[in-house]
N, C-alpha and C positions, 0 to 999 in steps of 0.2 A: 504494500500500500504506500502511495506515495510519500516519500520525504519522512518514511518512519525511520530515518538516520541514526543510529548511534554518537553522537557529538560527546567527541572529552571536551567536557566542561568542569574546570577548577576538579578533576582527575576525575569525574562522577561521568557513569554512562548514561544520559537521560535521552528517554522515547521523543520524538521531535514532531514536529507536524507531519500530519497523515498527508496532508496536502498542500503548494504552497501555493497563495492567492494568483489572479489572476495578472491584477495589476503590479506595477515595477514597485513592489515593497519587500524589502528582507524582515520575513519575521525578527522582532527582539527576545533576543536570551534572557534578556534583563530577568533580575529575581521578581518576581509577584508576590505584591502582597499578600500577608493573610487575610483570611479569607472573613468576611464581619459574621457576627455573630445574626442567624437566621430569623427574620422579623415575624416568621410564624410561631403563634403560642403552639396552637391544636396539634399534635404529630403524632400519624399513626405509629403503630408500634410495627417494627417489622415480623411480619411472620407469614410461616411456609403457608401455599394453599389447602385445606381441610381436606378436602377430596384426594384420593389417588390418582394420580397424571396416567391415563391407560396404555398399555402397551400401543405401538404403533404398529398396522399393518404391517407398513414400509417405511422406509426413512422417506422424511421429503426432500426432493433435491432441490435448495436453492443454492442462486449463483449471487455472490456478490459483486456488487456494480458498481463503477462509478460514473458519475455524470457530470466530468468536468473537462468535456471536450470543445472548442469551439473551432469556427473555420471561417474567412470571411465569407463564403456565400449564403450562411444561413447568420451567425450571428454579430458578424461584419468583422471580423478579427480572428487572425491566432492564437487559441486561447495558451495559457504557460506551459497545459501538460502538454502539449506538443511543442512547444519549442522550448521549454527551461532557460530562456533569453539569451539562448547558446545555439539552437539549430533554427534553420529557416524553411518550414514546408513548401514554400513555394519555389525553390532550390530540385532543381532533379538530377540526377548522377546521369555517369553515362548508359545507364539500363532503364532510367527512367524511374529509378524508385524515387520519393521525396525525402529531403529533410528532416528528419523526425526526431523527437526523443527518445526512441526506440530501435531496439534490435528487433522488433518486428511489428511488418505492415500489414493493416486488417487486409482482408482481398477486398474490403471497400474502398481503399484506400482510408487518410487519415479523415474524420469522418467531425458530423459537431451532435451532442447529445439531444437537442430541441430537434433535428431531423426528423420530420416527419414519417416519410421513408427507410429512414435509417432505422429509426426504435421497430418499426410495423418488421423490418428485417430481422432484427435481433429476438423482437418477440417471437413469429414465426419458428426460426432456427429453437430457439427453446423449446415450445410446443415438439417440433418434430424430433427435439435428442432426449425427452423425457424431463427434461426441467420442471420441476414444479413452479419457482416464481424466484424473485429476488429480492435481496437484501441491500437494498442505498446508502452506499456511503455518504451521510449526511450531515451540514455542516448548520445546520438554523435557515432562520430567512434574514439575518440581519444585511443591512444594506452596507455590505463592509467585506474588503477586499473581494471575492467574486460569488460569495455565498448566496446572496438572492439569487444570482445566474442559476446556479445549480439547485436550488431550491425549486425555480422555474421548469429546469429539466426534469426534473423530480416527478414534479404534477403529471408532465408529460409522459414521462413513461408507464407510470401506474395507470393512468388512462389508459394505453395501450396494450400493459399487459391484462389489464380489466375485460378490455374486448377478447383480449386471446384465452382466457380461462385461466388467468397464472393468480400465483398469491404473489405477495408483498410485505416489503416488512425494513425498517429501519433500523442504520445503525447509526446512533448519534455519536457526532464528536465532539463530545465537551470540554478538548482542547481549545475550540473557536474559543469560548472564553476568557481563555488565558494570551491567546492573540487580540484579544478585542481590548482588555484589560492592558497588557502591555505598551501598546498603539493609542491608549489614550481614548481609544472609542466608547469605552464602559467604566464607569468607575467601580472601582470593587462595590461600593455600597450597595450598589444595585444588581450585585448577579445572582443572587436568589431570587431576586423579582424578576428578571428577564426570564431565566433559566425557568421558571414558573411560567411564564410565559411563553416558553416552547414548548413545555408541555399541555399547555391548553390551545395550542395552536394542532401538535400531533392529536391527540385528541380530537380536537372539532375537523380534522382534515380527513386524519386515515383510518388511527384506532377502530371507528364505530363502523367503519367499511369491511362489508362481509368478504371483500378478496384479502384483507389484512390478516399477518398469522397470530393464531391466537391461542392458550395452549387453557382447558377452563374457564373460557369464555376472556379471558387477561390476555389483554392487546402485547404481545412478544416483543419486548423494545430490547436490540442490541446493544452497547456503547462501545466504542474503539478505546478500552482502559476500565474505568475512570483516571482520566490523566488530571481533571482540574478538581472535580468534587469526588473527594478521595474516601471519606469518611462515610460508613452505611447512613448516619444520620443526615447527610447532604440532600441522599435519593429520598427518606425519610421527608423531610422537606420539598421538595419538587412536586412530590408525587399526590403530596398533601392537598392540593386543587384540584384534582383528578375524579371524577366519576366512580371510575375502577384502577383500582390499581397495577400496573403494568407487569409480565413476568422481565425483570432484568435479567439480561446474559450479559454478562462481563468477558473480557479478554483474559485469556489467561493467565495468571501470575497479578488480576487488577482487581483489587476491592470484594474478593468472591462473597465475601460475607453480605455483599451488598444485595446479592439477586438470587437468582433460583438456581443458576448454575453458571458456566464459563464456556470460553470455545478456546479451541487451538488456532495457530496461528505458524507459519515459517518461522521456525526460530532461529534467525537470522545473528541473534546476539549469543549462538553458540559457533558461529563460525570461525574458523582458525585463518589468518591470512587472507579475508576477505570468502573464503571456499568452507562452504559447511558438506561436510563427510555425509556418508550416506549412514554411518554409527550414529553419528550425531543425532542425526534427522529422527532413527527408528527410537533409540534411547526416550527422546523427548516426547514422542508418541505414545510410548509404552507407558510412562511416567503420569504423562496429562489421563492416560486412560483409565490407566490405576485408579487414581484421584475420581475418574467421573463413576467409576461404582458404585458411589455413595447416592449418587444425585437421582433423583425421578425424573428430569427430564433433560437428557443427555444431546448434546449438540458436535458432531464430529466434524470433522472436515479435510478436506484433499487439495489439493495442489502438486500442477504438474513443474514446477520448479522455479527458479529466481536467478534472474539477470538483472539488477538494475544500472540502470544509466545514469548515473547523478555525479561519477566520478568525471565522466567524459564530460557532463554539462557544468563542471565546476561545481554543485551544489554542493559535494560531500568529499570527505579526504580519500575516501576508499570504497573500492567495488564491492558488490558481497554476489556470490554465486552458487545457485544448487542446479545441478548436475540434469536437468531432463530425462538422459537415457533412453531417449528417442521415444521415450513417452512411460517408461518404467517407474519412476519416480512418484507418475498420477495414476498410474495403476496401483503401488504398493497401498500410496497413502489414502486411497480409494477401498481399497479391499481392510488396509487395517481400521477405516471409519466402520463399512459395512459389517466388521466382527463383532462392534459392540453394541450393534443392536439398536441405532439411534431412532430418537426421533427424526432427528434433521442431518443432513452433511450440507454442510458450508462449503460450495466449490470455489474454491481461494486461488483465482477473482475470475471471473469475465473476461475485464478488460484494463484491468492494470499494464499498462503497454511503457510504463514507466520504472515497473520493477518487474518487470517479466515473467506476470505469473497468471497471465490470462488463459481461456481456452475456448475463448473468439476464435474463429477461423484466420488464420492469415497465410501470408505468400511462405512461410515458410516451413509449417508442419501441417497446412493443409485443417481438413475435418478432423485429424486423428483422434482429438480429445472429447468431441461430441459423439464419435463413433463410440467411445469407451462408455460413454454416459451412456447409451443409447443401451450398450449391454448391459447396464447396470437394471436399469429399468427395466429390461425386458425378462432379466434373473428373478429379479424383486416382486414384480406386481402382479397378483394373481391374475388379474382381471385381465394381462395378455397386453401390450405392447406393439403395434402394429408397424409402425416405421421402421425404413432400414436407410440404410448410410445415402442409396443414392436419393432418397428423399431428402436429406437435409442440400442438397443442391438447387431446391429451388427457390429459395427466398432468395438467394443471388439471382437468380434469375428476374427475378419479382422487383429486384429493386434498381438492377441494371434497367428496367423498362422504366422504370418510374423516373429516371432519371434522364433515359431520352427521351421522355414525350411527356416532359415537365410542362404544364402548362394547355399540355390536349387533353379536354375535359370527355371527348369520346371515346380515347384510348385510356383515360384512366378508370373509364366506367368499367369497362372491360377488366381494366386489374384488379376494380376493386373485386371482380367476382372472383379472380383466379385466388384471391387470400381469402375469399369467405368460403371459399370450397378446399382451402389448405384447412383454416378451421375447423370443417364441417369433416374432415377427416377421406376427401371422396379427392385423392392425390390426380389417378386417370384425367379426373375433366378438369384439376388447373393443369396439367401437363396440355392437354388440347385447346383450354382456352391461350396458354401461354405460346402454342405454338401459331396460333392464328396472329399474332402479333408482329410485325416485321420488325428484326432487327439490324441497326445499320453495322455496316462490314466493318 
């Protein structure tokens, strides 16, 4: 996830932004104050749900997302995670690839997350590799460095996965407040009242929306940490304006006492020399699993490996790298989620194209990762799994068209049927309607 750097700070290894704004600001190091004393009396007391959380069929697969891509044809600029104000996408090599933050290109090329086209793609492709929905990496709505932007996207895509049958589900970063605090944009006094404020925002937006994951009727809120409100009595607070109360998942190794359980994560801060071992990787796995034995509701997760760029882009001292293995890596850590029986598997990430840990389609490992999804689903679900690998080829398709006959409102009727018959599960007639559509050479 982006810009979660290890920084030696005064010889302390601290977790750093998940993401850096969009506009030319360097986050501040600077220390943060403490934190004021919480101006609600009323606080509920923390405690487990009553009910037993029921075994699940199947795990649900969701993918985690980010939504902070921009491009100038949709939102008039290059947003940072594609150029870290180090690469320039409109720069083509002599093969014709672009400028990127990245060691790899979606086969959309570099794309912007408000695309209309673009999300109806992304959704689709989920749908057909057994995806169940996704997790938003989410920064608030405030209007500060590019967090409304991706706020914006936010709405967008849940909409779209709303039409595709998908769930939904946030993960809040309550880092933004200790960059909004630092920058002068928030004063401490005020970030229990804001922070209250996002939560009555989630709430009236998504929580009460029946595509939202919910685990006992309790709206599933993820956190990337708690990096800022560290203490169980913070959430204790927050949650205090709330209707119902949220199940929190925490990152592992962050506040666990705070929520109903933890997820795993690339443990990137066991890496030797910038290169985490393949011991390393399985040790840490064993370790987090151990630990979720205790818990009723168990959150796994996979990832096909970690490249990031931040060294090339100047952001960071040092590269950190886990090994792919041509796609080994997201098979192991796929089959060790699927052993313990989860609720959920967290596929760690989409489209992080900045730490190299997405399972987007791109130019250079192809479908291989959704193909593995796809077998996963089809292992798992009684109910029978009907897509196969050459099915996930036509949202390319789909959106390749959308793209040249931007603006033909006859040729787009026409597409809009080829995705409602993708939906509709009836593959045949979008392959026919999609063939009646001429495409240029």
């Amino acid at each position: 996830m982006s810009l979660k750097t290890c920084v030696l700070t005064f010889g302390v290894l601290l977790l750093v932004a998940c993401g850096a704004p969009t506009a030319n600001v360097v986050p501040s190091l600077t220390a943060t104050p403490p934190l004021p004393p919480p101006t609600t009396t009323a606080v509920p007391a923390l405690v487990a749900p009553a009910p037993s959380i029921p075994e699940p069929m199947r795990p649900l697969l969701m993918a985690h997302y980010m939504p902070w891509y921009q491009t100038p044809s949709v939102t008039g600029h290059w947003g940072w995670h594609w150029t870290m104000e180090h690469f320039t996408p409109s720069r083509r090599d002599e093969t014709g690839r672009p400028d990127i933050a990245s060691y790899h290109l979606p086969l959309t090329g570099p794309y912007d997350s408000s695309d209309d086209a673009l999300l109806e793609y992304q959704v689709l492709l989920m749908r057909l590799s057994g995806i169940d929905g996704v997790i938003v990496d989410w920064y608030g709505t405030e209007p500060f460095w590019d967090y409304g932007v991706l706020n914006a996207a936010t709405n967008e895509l849940f909409a779209h996965a709303k039409r595709a049958g998908l769930r939904f589900a946030i993960c809040y970063e309550d880092q933004t407040i200790k960059h909004m605090v630092d920058n002068k944009h928030l004063p401490v006094k005020d970030v229990y009242a804001h922070a209250q404020d996002v939560m009555r925002y989630l709430q009236d937006t998504w929580f009460q929306d029946d595509a939202y994951l919910k685990v006992l009727d309790q709206p599933v809120l993820f956190v990337f940490g708690p990096q800022y409100f560290s203490n169980p009595s913070d959430w204790d607070t927050l949650f205090s304006v709330l209707d119902i109360r949220p199940a929190l998942i925490t990152l592992d190794g962050h506040t666990e006492s705070a929520g109903l359980s933890s997820y795993p994560w690339p443990p990137m801060w066991a890496a030797r020399d910038g290169v985490l071992s393949q011991e390393a990787l399985e040790n840490y796995l064993v370790t987090f699993y151990r630990k979720a034995e205790r818990w009723e509701y168990v959150v796994a997760g996979a990832f096909p490996g970690f490249q990031d760029i931040y060294e090339e882009a100047g952001v960071a001292s040092e590269s950190r790298y886990l090994d792919p293995q041509e796609g080994e890596t997201f098979r192991l850590t796929l089959q060790m989620a699927l052993d313990q029986h989860p609720d959920v598997i967290q596929l760690i990430t989409w489209n992080d194209y900045g730490e190299g840990t997405g399972i987007e389609p791109t130019e250079e490992y192809g479908y291989r990762y959704l193909e593995m999804v796809q077998e996963t689903r089809r292992a798992t679900d009684e109910a029978g799994f009907p897509f196969t690998a050459d099915d996930l080829r036509l949202p390319l398709q789909l959106f390749e068209l959308r793209n040249q006959y931007a603006g033909n409102a006859d040729i787009n009727a026409r597409l809009d049927r080829v995705y409602e018959a993708v939906l509709a599960g009836d593959l045949d007639l979008a392959r026919t309607l999609l063939a009646d559509v001429p495409v240029e050479p």
